[in-house]
C-alpha positions in Angstrom: 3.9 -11.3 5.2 6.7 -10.5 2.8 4.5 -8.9 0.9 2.4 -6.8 2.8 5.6 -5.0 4.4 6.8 -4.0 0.7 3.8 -3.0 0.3 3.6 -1.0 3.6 7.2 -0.1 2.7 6.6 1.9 0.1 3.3 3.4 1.3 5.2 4.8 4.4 8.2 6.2 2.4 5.6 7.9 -0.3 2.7 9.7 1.0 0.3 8.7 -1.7 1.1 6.6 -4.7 -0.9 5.5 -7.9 -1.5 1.7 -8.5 0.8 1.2 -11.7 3.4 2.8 -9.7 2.9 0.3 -6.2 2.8 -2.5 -8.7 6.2 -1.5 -10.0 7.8 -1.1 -6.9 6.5 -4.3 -5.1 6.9 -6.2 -8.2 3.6 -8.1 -7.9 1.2 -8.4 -10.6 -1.9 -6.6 -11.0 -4.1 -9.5 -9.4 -2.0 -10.2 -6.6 -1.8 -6.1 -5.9 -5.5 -5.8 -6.2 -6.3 -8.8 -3.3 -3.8 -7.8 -0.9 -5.0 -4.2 -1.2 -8.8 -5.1 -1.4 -7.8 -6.6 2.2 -6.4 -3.3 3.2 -8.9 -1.6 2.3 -11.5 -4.2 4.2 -9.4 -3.0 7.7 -9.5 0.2 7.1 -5.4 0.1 6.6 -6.0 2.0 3.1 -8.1 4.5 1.0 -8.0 5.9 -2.2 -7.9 9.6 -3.1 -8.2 11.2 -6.4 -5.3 13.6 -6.9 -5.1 15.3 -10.1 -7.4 13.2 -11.9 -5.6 9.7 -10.4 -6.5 7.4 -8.4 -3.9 7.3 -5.2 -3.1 4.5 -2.6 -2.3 6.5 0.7 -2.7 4.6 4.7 -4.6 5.6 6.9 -3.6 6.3 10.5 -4.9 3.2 12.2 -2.8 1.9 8.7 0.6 3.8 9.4 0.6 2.5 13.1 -0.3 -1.8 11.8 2.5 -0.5 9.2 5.4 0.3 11.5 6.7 -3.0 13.0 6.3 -4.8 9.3 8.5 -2.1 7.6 11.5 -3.4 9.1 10.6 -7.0 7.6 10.9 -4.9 3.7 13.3 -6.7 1.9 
């Protein structure tokens, strides 16, 4: 659960934000980052958007209102 509200954490402070950059800031590694967001993306909590040529992580809506109760858990 940790996790996913880092993840969430950071999605909810930055509007949309490229992979490298998520796995940096949650400090997982790249197969870790890649299940928990394949899951995101499963509920509909996540999509990707190409901005300027990169591929960006942004929530959706039904994804910024599952996100609001686990931000406060971000450590």
């Amino acid at each position: 659960m940790k996790i996913l509200s880092r993840i969430f954490n950071i999605l909810m402070e930055n509007n949309n934000v490229i992979k490298a950059t998520l796995l940096k800031k949650a400090n997982l590694n790249h197969i870790r980052l890649s299940m928990h967001l394949d899951w995101l993306e499963q509920k509909g909590l996540i999509e990707y958007v190409v901005i300027d040529n990169k591929v960006n992580v942004t929530l959706t809506e039904a994804g910024r209102e599952f996100a609001k109760p686990l931000v406060s858990l971000a450590v």
